[in-house]
ZAPAMI-884961 format. One record per residue (C-alpha): residue in one letter; x, y, z. Coordinates in Angstrom, 1 decimal. Last residue first. Layout:
// residues N
rest:a, u:X, v:Y, w:Z
...
// end
This chain:
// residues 368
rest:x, u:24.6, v:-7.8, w:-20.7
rest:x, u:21.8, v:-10.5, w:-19.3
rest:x, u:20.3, v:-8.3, w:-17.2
rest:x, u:17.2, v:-10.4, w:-15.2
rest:x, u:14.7, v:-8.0, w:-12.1
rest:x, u:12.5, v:-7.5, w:-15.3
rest:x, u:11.9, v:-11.2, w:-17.1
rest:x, u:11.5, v:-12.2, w:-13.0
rest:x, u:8.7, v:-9.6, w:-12.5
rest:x, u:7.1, v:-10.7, w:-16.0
rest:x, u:6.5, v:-14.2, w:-14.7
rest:x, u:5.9, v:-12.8, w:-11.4
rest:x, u:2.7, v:-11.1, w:-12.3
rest:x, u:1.4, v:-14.2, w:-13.7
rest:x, u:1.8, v:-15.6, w:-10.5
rest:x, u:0.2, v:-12.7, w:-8.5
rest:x, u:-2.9, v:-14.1, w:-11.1
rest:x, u:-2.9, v:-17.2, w:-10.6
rest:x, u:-2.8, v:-16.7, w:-6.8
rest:x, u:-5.5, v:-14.6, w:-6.4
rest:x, u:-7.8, v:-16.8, w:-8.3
rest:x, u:-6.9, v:-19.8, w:-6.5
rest:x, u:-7.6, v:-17.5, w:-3.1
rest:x, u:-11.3, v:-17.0, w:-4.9
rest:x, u:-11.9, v:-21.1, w:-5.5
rest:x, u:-10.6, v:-21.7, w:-1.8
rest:x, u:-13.5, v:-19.3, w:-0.8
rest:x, u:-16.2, v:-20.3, w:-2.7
rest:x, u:-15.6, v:-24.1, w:-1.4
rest:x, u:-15.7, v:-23.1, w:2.2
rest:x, u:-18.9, v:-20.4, w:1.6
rest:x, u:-20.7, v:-23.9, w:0.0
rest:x, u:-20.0, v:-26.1, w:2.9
rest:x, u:-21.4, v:-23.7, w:4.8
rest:x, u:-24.3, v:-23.5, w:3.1
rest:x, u:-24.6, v:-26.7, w:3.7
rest:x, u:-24.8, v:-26.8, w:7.4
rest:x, u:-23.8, v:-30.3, w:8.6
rest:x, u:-25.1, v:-31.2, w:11.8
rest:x, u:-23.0, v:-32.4, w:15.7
rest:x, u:-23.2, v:-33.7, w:18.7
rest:x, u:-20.7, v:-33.6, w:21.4
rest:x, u:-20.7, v:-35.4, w:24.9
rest:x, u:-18.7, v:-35.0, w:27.8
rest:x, u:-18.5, v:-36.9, w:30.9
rest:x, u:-17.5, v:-36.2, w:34.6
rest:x, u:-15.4, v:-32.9, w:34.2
rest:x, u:-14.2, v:-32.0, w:37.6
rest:x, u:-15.3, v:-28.8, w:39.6
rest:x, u:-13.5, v:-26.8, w:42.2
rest:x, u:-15.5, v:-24.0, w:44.6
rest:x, u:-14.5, v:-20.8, w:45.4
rest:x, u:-16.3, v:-18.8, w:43.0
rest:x, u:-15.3, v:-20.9, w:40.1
rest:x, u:-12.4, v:-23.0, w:40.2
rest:x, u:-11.4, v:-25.7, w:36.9
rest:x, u:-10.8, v:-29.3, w:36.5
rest:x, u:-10.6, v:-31.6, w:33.1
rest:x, u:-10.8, v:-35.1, w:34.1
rest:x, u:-13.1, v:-35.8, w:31.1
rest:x, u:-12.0, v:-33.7, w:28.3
rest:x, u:-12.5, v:-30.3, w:27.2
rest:x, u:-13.3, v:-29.1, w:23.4
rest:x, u:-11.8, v:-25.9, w:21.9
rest:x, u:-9.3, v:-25.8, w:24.9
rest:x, u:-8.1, v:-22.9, w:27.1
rest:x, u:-6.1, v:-24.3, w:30.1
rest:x, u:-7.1, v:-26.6, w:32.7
rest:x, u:-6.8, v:-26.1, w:36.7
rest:x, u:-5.1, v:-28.4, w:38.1
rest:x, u:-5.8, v:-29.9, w:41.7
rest:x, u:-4.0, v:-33.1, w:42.9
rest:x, u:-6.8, v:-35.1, w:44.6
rest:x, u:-6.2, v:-35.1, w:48.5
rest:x, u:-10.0, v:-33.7, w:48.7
rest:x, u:-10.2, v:-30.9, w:51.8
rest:x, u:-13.1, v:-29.2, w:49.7
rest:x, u:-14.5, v:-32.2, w:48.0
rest:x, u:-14.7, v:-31.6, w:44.1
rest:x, u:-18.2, v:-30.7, w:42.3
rest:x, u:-19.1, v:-32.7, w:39.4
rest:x, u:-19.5, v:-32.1, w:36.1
rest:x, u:-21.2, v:-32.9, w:33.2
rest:x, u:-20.3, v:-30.7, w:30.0
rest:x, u:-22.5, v:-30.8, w:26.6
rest:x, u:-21.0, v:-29.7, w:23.3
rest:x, u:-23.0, v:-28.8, w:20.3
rest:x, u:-21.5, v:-28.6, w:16.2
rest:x, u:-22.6, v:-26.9, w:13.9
rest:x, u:-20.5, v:-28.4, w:11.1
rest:x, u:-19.4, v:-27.0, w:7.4
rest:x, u:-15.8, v:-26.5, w:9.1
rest:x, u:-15.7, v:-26.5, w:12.4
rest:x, u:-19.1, v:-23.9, w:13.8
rest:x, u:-19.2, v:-23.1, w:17.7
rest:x, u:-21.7, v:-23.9, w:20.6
rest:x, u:-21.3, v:-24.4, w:24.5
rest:x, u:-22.8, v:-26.1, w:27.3
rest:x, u:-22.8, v:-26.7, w:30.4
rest:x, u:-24.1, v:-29.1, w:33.3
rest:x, u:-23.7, v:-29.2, w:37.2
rest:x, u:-24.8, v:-25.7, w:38.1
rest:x, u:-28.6, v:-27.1, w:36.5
rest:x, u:-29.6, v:-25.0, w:33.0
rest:x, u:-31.9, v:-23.1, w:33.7
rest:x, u:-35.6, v:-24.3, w:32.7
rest:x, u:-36.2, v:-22.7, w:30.0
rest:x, u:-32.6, v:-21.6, w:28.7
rest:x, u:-30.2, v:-18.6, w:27.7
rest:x, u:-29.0, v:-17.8, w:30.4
rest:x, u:-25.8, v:-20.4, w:30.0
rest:x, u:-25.2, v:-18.8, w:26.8
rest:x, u:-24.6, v:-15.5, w:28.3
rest:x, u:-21.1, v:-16.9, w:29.5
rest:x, u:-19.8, v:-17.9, w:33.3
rest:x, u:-19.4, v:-21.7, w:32.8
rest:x, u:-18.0, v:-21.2, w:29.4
rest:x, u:-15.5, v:-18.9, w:30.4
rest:x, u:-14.7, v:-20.8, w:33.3
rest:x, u:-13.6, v:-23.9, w:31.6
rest:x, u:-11.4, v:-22.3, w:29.3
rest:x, u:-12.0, v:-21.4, w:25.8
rest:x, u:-10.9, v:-22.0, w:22.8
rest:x, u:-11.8, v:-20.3, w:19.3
rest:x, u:-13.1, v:-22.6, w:17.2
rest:x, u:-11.1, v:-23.0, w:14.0
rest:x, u:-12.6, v:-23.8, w:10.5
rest:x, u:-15.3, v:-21.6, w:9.9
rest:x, u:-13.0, v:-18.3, w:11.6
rest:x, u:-10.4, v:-19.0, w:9.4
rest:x, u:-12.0, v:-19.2, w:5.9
rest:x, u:-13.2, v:-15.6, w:6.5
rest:x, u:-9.5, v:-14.7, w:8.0
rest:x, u:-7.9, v:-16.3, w:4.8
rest:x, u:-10.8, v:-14.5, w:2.7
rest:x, u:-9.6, v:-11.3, w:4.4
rest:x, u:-5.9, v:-11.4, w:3.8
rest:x, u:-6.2, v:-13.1, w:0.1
rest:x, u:-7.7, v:-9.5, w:-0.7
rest:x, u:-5.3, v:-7.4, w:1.0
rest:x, u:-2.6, v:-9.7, w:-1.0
rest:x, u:-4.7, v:-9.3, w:-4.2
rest:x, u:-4.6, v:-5.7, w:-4.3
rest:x, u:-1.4, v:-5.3, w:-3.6
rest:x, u:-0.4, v:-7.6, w:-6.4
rest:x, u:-1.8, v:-5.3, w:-8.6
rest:x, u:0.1, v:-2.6, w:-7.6
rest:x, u:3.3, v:-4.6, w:-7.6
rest:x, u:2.5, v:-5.5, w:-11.2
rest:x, u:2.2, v:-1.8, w:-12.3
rest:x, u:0.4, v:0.8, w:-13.6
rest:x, u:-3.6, v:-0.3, w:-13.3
rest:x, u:-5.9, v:1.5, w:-14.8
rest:x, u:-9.8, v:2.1, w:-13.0
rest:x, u:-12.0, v:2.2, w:-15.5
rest:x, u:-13.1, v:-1.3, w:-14.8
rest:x, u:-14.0, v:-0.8, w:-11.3
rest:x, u:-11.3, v:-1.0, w:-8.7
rest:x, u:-12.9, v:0.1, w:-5.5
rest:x, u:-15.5, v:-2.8, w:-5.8
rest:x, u:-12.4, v:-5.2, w:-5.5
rest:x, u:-11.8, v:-3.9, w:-1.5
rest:x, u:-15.2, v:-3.4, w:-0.9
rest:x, u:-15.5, v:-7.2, w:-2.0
rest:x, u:-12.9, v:-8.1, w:0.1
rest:x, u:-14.6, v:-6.2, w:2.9
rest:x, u:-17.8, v:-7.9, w:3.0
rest:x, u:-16.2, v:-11.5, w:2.5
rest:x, u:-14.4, v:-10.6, w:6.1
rest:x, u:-17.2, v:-9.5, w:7.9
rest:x, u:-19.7, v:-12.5, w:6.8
rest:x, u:-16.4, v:-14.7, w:8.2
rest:x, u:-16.8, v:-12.3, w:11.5
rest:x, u:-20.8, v:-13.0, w:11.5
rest:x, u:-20.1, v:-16.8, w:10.9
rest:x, u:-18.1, v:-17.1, w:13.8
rest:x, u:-20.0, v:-15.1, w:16.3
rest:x, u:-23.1, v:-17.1, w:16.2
rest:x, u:-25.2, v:-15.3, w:18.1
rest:x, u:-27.5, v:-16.7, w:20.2
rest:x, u:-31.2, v:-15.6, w:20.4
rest:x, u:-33.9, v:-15.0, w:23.5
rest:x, u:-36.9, v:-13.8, w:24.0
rest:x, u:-38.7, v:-17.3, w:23.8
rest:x, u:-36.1, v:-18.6, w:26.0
rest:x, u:-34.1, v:-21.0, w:24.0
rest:x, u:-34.9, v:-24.8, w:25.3
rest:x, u:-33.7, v:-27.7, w:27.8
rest:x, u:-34.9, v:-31.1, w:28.6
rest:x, u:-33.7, v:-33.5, w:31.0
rest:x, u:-33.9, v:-37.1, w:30.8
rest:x, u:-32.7, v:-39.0, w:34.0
rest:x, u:-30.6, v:-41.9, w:33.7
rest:x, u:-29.6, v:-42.0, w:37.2
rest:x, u:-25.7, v:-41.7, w:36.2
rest:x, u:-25.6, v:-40.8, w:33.0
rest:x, u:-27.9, v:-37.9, w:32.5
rest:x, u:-29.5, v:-38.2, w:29.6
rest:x, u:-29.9, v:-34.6, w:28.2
rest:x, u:-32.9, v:-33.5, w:25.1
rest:x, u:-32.1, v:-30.7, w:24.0
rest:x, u:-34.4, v:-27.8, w:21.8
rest:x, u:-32.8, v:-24.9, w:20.2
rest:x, u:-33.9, v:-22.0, w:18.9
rest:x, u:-33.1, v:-18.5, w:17.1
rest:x, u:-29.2, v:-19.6, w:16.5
rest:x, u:-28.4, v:-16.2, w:14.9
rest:x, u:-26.2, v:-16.0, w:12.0
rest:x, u:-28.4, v:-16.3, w:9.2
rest:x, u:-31.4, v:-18.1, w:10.8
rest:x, u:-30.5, v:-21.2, w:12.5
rest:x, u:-32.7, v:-23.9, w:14.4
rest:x, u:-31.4, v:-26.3, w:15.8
rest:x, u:-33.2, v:-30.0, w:17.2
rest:x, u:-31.9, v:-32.5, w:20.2
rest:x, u:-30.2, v:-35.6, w:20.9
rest:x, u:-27.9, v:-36.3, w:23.8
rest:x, u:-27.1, v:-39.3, w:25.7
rest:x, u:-27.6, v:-41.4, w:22.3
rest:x, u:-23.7, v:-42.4, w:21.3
rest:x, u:-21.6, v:-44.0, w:18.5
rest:x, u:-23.1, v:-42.2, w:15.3
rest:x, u:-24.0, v:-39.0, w:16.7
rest:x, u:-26.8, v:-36.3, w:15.9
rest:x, u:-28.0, v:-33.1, w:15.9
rest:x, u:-31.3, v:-32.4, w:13.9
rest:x, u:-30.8, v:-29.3, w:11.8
rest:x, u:-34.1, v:-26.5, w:11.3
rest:x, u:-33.8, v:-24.2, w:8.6
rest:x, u:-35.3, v:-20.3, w:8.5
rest:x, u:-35.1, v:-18.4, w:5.8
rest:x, u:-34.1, v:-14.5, w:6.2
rest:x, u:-36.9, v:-12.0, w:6.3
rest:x, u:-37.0, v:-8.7, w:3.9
rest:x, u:-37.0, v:-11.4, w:1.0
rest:x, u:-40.4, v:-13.2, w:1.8
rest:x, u:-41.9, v:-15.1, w:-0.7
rest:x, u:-39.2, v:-17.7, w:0.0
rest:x, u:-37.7, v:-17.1, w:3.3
rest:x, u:-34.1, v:-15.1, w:2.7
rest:x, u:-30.6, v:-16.7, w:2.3
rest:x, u:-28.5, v:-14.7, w:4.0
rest:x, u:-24.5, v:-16.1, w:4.9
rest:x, u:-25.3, v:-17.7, w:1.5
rest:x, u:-25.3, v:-14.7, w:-0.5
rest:x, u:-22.1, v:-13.5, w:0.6
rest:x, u:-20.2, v:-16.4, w:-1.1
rest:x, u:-22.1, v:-16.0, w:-4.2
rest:x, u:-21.8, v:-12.2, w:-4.1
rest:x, u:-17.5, v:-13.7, w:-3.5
rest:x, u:-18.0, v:-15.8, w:-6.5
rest:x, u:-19.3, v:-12.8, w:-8.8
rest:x, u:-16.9, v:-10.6, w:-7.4
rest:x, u:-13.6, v:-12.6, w:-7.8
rest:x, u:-14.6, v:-13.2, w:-11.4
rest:x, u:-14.8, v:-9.5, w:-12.1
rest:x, u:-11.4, v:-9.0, w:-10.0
rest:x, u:-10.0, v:-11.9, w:-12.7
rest:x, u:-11.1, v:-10.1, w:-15.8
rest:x, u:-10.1, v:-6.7, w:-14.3
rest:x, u:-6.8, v:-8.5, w:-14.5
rest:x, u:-6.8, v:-9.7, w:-17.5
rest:x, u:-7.2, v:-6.8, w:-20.0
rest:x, u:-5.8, v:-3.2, w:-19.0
rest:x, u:-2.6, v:-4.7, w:-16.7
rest:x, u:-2.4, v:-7.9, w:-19.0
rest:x, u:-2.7, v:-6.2, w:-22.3
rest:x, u:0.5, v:-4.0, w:-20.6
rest:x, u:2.7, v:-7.1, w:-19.6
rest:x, u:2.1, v:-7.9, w:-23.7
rest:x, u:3.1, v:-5.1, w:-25.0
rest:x, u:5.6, v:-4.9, w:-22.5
rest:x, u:7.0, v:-8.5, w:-23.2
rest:x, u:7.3, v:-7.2, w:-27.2
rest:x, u:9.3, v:-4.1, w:-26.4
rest:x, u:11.6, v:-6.3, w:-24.0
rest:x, u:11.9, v:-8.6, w:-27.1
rest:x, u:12.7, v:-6.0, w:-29.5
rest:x, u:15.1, v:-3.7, w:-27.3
rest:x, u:16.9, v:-7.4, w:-26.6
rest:x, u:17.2, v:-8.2, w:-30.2
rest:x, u:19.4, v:-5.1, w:-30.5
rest:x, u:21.2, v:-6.2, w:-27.6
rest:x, u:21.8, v:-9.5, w:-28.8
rest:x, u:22.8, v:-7.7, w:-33.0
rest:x, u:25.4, v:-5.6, w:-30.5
rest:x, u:27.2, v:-8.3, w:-29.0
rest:x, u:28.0, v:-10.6, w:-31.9
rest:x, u:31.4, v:-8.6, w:-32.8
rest:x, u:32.2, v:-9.7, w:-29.7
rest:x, u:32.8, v:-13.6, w:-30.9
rest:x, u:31.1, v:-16.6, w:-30.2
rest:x, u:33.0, v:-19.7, w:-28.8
rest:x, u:30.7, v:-20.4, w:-25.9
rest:x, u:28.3, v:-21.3, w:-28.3
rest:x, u:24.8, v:-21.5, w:-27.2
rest:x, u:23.9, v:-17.8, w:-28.1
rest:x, u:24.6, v:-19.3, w:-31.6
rest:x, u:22.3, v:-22.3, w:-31.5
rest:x, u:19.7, v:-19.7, w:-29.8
rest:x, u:20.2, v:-17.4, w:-32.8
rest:x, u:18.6, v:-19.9, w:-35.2
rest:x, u:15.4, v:-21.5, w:-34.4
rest:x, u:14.3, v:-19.7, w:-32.0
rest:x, u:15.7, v:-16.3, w:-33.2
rest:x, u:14.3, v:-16.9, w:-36.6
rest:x, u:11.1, v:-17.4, w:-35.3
rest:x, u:11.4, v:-14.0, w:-33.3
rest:x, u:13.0, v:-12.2, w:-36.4
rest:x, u:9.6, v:-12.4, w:-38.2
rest:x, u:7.9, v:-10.2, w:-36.1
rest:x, u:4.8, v:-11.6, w:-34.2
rest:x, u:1.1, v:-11.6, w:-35.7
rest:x, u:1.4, v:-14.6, w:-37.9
rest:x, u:2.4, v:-16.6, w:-34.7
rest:x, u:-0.8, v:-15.4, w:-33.1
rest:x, u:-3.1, v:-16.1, w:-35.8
rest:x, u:-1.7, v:-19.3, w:-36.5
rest:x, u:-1.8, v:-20.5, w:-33.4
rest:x, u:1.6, v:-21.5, w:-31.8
rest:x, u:2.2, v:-24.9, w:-31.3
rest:x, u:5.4, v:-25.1, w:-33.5
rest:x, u:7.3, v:-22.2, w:-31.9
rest:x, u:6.1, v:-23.7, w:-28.5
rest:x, u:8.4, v:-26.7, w:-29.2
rest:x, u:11.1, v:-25.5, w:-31.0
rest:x, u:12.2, v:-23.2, w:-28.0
rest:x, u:11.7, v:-26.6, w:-25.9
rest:x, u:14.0, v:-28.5, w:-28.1
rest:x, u:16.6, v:-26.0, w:-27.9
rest:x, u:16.1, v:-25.9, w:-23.8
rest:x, u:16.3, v:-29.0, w:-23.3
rest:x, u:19.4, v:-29.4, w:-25.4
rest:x, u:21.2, v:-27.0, w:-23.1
rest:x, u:19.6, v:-28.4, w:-19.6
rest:x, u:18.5, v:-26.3, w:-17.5
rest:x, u:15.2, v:-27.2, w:-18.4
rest:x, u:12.4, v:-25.2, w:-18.9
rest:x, u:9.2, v:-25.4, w:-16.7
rest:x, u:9.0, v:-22.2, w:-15.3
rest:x, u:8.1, v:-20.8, w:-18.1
rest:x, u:4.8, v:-22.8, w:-18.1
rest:x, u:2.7, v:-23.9, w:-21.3
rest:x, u:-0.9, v:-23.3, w:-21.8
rest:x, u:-0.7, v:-23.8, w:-25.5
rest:x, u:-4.4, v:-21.8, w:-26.9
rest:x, u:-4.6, v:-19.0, w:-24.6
rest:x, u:-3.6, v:-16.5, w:-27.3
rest:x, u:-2.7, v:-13.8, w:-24.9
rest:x, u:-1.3, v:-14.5, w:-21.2
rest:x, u:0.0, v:-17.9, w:-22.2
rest:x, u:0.9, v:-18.1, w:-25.7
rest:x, u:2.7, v:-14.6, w:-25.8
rest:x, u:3.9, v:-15.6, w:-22.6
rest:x, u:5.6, v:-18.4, w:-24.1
rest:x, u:7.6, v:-17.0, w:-26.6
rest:x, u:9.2, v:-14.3, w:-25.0
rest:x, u:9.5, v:-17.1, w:-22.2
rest:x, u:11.7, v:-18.5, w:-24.5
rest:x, u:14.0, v:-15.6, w:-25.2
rest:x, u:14.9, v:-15.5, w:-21.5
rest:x, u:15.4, v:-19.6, w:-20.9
rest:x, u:18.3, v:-19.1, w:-23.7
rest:x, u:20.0, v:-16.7, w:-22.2
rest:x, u:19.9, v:-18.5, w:-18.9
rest:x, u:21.2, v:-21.3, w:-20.8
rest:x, u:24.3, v:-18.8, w:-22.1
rest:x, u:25.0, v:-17.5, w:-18.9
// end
């Protein structure tokens, strides 16, 4: 009991430093269990605190670093002891809700501020507008490329969310044929992905925006709320950039992307687009259609993000076998940014829910 005892009075001590004066940046968490550990440590962040803060804190809470931890250390004390520990008790719990209230009123609208201007940041890049021009978003053009192979090479071009063109160049393997596909003028493909991540940054920010500054906060669990249903939405946002959703075979074969080009696209080739991570990334089927009374053993394959050769599928009544399959790919920036803008916000959330629990645990403890 008595190290626990110990421990509680200490983080009196630190929080004061770490939620206030900001100038020893010291974790409760960190004590030691062990006796003389924890004496030392007590001394410790005693001497390191700033002058103005330590000059600021009642007199008896130096004392009771220094001296009353030695004597809640003995085993050997005597009852007679009991009431000055609950006295000192009233003192410290009046000091830690001091302090847990500065953090309700101060801090945390100084986190949800933060949150907001990364997240504008964040939601900022999903529409960048064409300089001169803000009613119109920019514009960029990617080159997709591979390092180990040539068969297909081609130019993107992405506005917002909307792939507005691209332009493919195909070797076929076999005869070596070039074929060349483009968007339909009238034509765009959305790229689902990014709009859903764009979703999800749009309601965290509603979510913050309905807790302006006025707004007072009355407990911990509230807050932490708050930052769960936050953290829910840039975990989905962050989600969507870095996992494709799969698809099977015939589900790509029978989508509105394969409409979307000039010439059509030949019944032996497909194609599909998706974002992994910072990366727009193209993949190109080749196929080729499977005998009728073939002896080949016929299984149809599941839903993948990215098929491999030998993969077979059925599609109004005939069977087709993956032949070769390329994938290209171009690094997006911007999306590169929205990534790092998003693991900086859940940091955010964190730190704070963990601040939080420093005073939940100095609550949820009853020494006597």
């Amino acid at each position: 009991m008595y190290p626990q005892a110990n421990r509680l009075v200490a983080k009196v001590v630190i929080s004061r430093v770490f939620f206030k004066a900001d100038k020893c940046h010291l974790n409760a968490h960190n004590i030691s269990d062990n006796t003389e550990g924890n004496r030392s440590t007590a001394k410790l962040v005693v001497r390191r605190f700033h002058p103005e803060e330590r000059s600021g804190l009642p007199r008896w809470d130096s004392r009771l670093c220094f001296c009353s931890l030695d004597e809640m250390l003995n085993p050997q004390r005597s009852l007679s002891e009991l009431p000055k520990m609950s006295a000192a008790n009233q003192v410290e719990r009046a000091v830690l809700e001091d302090e847990f209230n500065w953090l309700l009123k101060e801090e945390v609208h100084a986190v949800l501020k933060q949150l907001q201007d990364v997240l504008k940041e964040a939601h900022r890049r999903f529409s960048m507008p064409t300089p001169g021009l803000e009613s119109q978003l920019k514009q960029e053009n990617f080159i997709l490329g591979s390092s180990t192979m040539d068969q297909v090479k081609g130019v993107l071009t992405l506005q917002g969310e909307a792939l507005v063109q691209a332009d493919i160049n195909l070797k076929v393997t076999k005869s070596s044929q070039v074929l060349h596909f483009q968007f339909r003028e009238d034509k765009q493909w959305k790229l689902q992905q990014i709009q859903d991540a764009r979703n999800h940054v749009n309601q965290a920010l509603q979510l913050l925006n309905s807790r302006d500054e006025s707004y007072h906060f009355k407990t911990g669990a509230e807050v932490n709320k708050l930052m769960d249903a936050v953290m829910l939405q840039l975990t989905r946002a962050r989600n969507r950039l870095t996992t494709p959703a799969s698809m099977t075979l015939p589900e790509l074969a029978t989508s509105g992307l394969m409409k979307m080009f000039m010439p059509p696209m030949p019944g032996d080739v497909m194609v599909n687009f998706y974002i992994n991570l910072s990366k727009l990334c193209l993949t190109v089927y080749q196929l080729h259609v499977l005998p009728p009374n073939t002896t080949k053993n016929f299984k149809p394959a599941g839903s993948s993000v990215l098929h491999n050769p030998g993969a077979m599928f059925e599609l109004n009544n005939n069977r087709f076998e993956v032949s070769h399959v390329h994938k290209v790919e171009c690094v997006v920036p911007w999306l590169n940014d929205t990534l790092v803008f998003f693991t900086i916000s859940l940091q955010l959330c964190q730190q704070l829910k963990d601040k939080i629990s420093v005073f939940s645990s100095f609550w949820n403890y009853r020494p006597f």
